[in-house]
Each structure stands twice: as structure tokens, then as C-alpha cells.
C-alpha positions in Angstrom: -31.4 -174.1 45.7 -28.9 -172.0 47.3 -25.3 -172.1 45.6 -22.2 -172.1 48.2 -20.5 -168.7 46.2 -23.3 -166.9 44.9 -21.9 -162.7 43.3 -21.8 -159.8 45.1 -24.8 -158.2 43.5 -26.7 -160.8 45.6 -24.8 -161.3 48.9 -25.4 -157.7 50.4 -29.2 -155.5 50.1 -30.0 -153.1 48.5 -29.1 -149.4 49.1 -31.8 -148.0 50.5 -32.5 -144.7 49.8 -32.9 -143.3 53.2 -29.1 -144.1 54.2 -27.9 -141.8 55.5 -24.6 -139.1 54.2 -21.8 -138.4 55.8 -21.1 -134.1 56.7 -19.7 -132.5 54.0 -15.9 -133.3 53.3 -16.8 -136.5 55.6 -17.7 -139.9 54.1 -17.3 -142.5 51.1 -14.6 -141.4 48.3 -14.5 -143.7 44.9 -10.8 -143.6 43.6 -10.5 -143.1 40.0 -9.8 -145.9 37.2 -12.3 -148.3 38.5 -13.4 -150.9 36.4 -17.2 -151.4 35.3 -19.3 -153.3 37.8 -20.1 -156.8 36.9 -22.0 -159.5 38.9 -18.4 -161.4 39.8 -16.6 -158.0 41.5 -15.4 -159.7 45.1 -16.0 -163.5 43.9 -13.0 -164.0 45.9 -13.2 -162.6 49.1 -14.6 -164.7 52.3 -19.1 -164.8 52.6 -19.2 -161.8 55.1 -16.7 -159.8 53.1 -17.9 -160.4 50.1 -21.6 -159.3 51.2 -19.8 -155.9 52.8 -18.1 -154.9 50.3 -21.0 -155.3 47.6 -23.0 -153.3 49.8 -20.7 -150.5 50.3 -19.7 -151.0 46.3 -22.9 -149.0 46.2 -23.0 -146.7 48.1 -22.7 -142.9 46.6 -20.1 -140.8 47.9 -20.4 -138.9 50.5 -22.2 -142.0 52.6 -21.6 -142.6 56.0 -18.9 -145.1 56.5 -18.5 -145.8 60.4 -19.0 -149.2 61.6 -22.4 -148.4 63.4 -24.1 -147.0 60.8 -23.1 -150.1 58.2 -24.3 -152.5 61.1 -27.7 -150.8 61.0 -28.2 -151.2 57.5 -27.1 -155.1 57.4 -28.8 -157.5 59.0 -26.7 -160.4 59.2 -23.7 -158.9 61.2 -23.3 -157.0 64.2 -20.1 -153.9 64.3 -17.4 -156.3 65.5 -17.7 -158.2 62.4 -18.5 -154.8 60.1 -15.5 -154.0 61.8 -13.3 -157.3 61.1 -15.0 -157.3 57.6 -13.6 -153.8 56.6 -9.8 -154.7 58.4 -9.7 -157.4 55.5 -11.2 -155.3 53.1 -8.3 -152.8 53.4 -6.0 -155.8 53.2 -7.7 -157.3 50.5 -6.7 -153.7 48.4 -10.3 -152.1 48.3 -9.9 -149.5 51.1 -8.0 -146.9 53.1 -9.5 -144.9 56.1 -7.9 -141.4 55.9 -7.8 -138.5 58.2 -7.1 -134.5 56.4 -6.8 -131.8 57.9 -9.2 -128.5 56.4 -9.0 -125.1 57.1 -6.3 -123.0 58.7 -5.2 -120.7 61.7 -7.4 -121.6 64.8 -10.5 -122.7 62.5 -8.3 -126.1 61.8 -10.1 -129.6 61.9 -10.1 -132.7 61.0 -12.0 -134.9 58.9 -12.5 -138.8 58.2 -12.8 -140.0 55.1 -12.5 -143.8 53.3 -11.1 -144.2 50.0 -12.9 -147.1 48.2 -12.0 -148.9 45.0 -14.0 -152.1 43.6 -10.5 -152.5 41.8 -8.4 -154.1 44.2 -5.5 -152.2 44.2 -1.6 -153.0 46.0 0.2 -150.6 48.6 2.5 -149.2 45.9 -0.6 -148.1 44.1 -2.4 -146.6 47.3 0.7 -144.8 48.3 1.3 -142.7 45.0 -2.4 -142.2 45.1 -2.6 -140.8 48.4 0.5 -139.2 47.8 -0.9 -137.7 44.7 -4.2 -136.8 47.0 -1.9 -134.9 49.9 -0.2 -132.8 46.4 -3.4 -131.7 45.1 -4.7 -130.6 48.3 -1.5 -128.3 49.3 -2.2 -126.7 45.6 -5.5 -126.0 46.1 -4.9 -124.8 49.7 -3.2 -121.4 48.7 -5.2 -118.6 49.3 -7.2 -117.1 46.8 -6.0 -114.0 44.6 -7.0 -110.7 46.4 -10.0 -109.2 44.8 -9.2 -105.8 43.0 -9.6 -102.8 44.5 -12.0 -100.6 42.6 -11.5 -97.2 42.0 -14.3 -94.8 42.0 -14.4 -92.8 39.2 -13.4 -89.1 38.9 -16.5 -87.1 38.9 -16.1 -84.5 36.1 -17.4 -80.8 36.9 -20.9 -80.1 34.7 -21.2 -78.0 31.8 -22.2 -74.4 33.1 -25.5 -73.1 32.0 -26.4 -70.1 30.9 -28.7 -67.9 33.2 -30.3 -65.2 31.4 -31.0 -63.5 34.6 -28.5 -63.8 37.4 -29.3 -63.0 40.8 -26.9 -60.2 42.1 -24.4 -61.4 44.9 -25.2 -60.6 48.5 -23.0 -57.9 49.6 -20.9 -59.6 52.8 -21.5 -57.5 55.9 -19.5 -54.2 56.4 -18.0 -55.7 59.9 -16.4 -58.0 58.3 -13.4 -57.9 56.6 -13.0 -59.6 52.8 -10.6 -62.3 52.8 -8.1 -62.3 49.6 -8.0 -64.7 47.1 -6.4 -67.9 47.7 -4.4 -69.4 44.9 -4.7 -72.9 44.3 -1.3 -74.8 44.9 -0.1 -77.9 43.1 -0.1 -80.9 46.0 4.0 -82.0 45.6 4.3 -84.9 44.1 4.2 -88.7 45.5 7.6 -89.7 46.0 8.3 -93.6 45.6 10.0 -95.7 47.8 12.9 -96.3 46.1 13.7 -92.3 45.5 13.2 -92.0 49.0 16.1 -94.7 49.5 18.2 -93.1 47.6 17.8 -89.0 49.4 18.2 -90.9 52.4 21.9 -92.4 51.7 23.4 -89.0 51.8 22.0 -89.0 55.5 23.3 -92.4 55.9 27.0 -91.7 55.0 27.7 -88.0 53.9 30.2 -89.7 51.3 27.1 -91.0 49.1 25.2 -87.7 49.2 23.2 -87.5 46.0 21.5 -84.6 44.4 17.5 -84.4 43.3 18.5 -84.6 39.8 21.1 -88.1 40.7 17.9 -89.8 42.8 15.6 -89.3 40.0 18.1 -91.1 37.2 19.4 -93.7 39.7 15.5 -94.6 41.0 14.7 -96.9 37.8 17.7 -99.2 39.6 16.6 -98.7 42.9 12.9 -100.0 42.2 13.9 -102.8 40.8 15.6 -104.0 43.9 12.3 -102.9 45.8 10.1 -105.5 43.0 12.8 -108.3 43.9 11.3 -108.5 47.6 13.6 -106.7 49.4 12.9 -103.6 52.1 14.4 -100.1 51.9 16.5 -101.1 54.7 18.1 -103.2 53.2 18.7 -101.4 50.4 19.9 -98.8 52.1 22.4 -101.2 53.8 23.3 -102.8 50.7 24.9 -99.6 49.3 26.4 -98.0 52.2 28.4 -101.0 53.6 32.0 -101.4 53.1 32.4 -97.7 51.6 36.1 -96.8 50.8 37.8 -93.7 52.2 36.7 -91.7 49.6 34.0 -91.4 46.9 34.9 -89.4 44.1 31.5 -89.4 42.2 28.3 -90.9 44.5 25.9 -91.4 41.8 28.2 -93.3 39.3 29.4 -95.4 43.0 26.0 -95.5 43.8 24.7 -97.1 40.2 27.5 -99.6 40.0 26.3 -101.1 43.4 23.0 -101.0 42.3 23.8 -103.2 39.2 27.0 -105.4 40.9 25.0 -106.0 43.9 20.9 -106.8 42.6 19.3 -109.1 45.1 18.0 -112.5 42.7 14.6 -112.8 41.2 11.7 -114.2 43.5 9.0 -116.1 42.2 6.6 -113.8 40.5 3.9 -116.0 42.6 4.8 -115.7 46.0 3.7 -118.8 48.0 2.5 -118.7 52.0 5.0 -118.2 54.1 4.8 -121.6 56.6 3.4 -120.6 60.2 4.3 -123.2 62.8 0.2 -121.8 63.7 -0.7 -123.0 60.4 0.4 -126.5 59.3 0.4 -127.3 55.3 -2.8 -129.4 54.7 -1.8 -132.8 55.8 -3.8 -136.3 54.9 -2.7 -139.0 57.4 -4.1 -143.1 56.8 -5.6 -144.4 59.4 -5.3 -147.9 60.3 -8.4 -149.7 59.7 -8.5 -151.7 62.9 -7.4 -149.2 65.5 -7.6 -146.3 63.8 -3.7 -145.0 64.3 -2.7 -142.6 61.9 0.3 -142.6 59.9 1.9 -141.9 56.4 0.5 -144.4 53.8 4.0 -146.0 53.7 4.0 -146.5 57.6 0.4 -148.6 56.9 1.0 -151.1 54.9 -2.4 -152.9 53.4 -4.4 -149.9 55.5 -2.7 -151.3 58.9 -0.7 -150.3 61.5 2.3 -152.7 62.8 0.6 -154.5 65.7 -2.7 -154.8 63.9 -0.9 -156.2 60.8 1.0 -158.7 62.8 -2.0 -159.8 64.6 -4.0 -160.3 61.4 -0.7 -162.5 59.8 -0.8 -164.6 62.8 -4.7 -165.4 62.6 -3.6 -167.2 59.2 -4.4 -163.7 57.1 -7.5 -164.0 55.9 -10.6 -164.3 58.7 -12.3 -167.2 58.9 -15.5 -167.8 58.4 -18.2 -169.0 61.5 -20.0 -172.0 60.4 -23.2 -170.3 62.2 -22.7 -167.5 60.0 -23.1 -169.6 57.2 -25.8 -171.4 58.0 -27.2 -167.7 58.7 -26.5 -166.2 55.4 -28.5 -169.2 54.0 -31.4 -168.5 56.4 -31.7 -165.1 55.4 -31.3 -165.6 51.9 -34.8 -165.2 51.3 -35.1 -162.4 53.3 -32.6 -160.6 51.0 -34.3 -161.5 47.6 -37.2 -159.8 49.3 -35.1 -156.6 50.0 -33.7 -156.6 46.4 -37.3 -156.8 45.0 -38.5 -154.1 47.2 -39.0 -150.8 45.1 
């Protein structure tokens, strides 16, 4: 005898093992916090919705999710009522159809995902999750660290060996002339940046000409300005604006810009600059009937305005066919079989 509200586990077949996934990043997502599965999960909901959502209940992530491919796998319903099934669905609390955004630059796409919870959850709860969802995709979203650069390793001279018998030198030809000896020279030092800067005020304004000896004690100060994020230029500019008639000493002048005037500290992380070419990773809802995007605050219950009107004037929850009753209870026997089947 069939019973008029039999549990989910029954209402919708088995998973078979040949459904098919989704593309990576596409697909099924279980939300966290779930509670265990138990043969009354979706008690509630409506006869077709309650065999839907037990089927896709099961489903691993990553599944497909579109309309066509759930209509292929059960029997009893065509897409229009997959599709009317899944609209209550999101009402009901167990679903939101989302749309992110991977990638950046010019390789930027979109994929399609559905969140699913057996837990029927409210829109307060969906929109801190989703919110939550969009915060921990914009972290992960930085670019990586670059890689360091290795140095190659100074190949040392080898120890000369001693050569009992050493072959006399070839005499260089009497035409030409023997070169002298060249002495090796000492390459001149790498200057920094911020010494640099500082030769180059004295060029700037003759008034804030500084000796070798006066660049080399103020460049500590002057790097520190260069770690801070700023450009040469601008230092440059920084200490040779607004100079008074006269500069009696230009490298005490020059230090007590350099400490009155130090830019603030940046972040020792710098972040990506924004690009208008390359949005922030972005995760839109899409409404579950027609599939407009919008923040998860715009959709409430996973529906857009029109579509949520039109489901509160069809009385809110979708009523059920009489023929698709009397069809569940004609294939009920086909579904035991398909629950048996290995």
C-alpha cells in the first residue's frame, strides 16, 4: 500500500553512477553546517519537490545541475517542472544559483554554480554566506608571491698544481709588438638610488649642493623615504620645494626635511592595484527562474522582483497536478526497482 507522504529517501532514484559532472569550478556546492541525513529531510515540501530535492540531496559536488540534465535522470517530470521544482526549492531555503567570475585580464570568465543545503536556511543566512563566499575569493585572488630569484654561485679559481716539467712559453712573433701589462682596476662602486637623489639636488637648486662625504651620511634618511613607496622624483621634489633665500648649511637643511617631511608607512604587503581591465573577483546570485543576476540582497529567497511577485501571486507554494499524483503512484514500483538495482 502506497502511503500519501512517503520520505525523501524514497520519493526520488537513485544516483546513478554514470551522472554526469559538471566542468571544473562548474556544478553542485554543499554549504557547510548541514545537518545529518535522515529519512524525514524535505517531509514538508510539495510531492514533486520533495522527490527533487532528495535526488539532488545526493548528488556529489561537482554534479551537473542544469534543468536538462536533472530531467534526463528523473522520470516522472519533464524541465518545466525541474525547473518550477528548483524555483521553490530556492524559496523553500535549500538553494541559490550563483554566477563568479575566475581569472583575470582578458582570460576572464564566468562560471555557474548552485549552492545547496538540505538545512533549509533564510535570506539573512544566505546573504552573510555568500557574502562570506565573495570575501574569501578576493583573498585568495591576490597573486601569488614571486618565486626567488636564484643566484648562481661564484665559481672559485682551482688550486694550481704543480708541474714538474713545464713547457717553455712560445716566443710571440718578432713582427709583433708586446703589449704592456694591464692592471686590473677596481669596477666603482654601485651607487643606490637614494645617494643618487641626494648628488642630484645640488643640480636641482645650487642652494642644496651637497658634498660626497654629506650624500653618503644623509643616504640612510633618503632610503627610507625610497622603502615608503615613493620615487626619486618625488623625493627630489620633496626637498627642493619652498627653499628660503638662503641656505646656510645644505646637509643639516637637507636632514631636517628628510625627517620633518617622511612620506607615511605603506602596508608591508602591497595589495593589486584595481585595473578598470581587471575587475575584483565578483559572485553575482542568479535568480532561479530567469536567471538575472544580482547581489544576494537584491534576490530575496534566490528570486528576482518579477519572478518573486509572480510566485506570491500563484498562492506561494506550487500546486500539485492531480495527474502527477496519480503518476508518482504509478511509478512507484518502478522506483523501488531503481533503488534495488546495484
Amino acid at each position: 500500500m502506497v502511503t500519501q507522504h512517503f520520505n525523501s529517501a524514497l520519493s526520488a532514484p537513485a544516483v546513478s553512477a554514470a551522472y554526469p559532472m559538471a566542468k571544473p569550478g562548474y556544478g553542485k556546492r554543499s554549504t557547510p553546517g548541514q545537518q545529518a541525513r535522515t529519512r524525514d529531510d524535505f517531509s514538508l515540501l510539495p510531492t514533486r519537490e520533495r522527490y527533487v530535492a532528495g535526488f539532488v540531496d545526493h548528488l556529489p559536488d561537482g554534479a551537473a545541475m542544469s534543468v536538462k540534465q536533472l530531467a534526463k535522470q528523473l522520470p516522472l517530470y519533464g524541465q518545466q517542472a525541474i525547473s518550477t521544482a528548483l524555483k521553490a526549492l530556492s524559496v523553500a531555503g535549500h538553494l541559490r544559483r550563483v554566477r563568479c567570475s575566475v581569472g583575470d585580464g582578458d582570460e576572464t570568465r564566468w562560471v555557474f554554480r548552485t549552492f545547496w543545503s538540505r538545512t533549509a536556511r533564510d535570506n539573512e543566512w544566505w546573504t552573510t554566506y555568500l557574502a562570506t563566499e565573495t570575501a574569501t575569493r578576493s583573498a585568495g585572488s591576490s597573486p601569488p608571491a614571486p618565486a626567488p630569484v636564484a643566484v648562481p654561485q661564484q665559481r672559485t679559481a682551482p688550486e694550481p698544481t704543480p708541474d714538474p716539467a713545464p713547457a717553455p712559453e712560445e716566443p710571440a712573433p718578432a713582427t709583433t709588438p708586446t703589449a704592456p701589462p694591464t692592471v686590473p682596476t677596481t669596477p666603482p662602486a654601485v651607487l643606490s638610488p637614494a645617494y643618487l637623489a641626494l648628488a642630484e639636488l645640488g643640480r636641482k637648486d645650487i642652494r642644496l649642493a651637497l658634498s660626497a662625504d654629506d650624500c653618503a651620511s644623509l643616504e640612510p634618511q633618503a632610503a627610507e623615504w625610497l622603502a615608503r613607496g615613493v620615487t626619486t622624483d618625488y623625493l627630489i621634489a620633496a626637498l627642493t620645494a619652498g627653499l628660503p633665500a638662503q641656505v646656510d648649511c645644505p646637509p643639516r637643511f637637507v636632514r631636517r626635511r628628510l625627517t620633518d617631511k617622511i612620506p607615511p608607512q605603506l602596508p608591508t604587503t602591497p595589495s593589486p592595484s584595481p585595473s578598470v581591465d581587471t575587475p575584483a573577483p565578483r559572485l553575482l546570485v542568479e535568480c532561479t527562474d530567469c536567471g538575472r543576476p544580482g547581489q544576494p540582497e537584491a534576490l530575496p529567497d534566490g528570486l528576482c522582483r518579477p519572478c518573486r511577485a509572480a510566485h506570491s501571486e500563484g498562492g506561494g507554494t506550487p500546486s500539485v497536478d492531480p495527474t502527477e499524483i496519480a503518476a508518482v503512484k504509478a511509478h512507484m514500483a518502478n522506483i523501488r526497482n531503481l533503488l534495488k538495482a546495484p
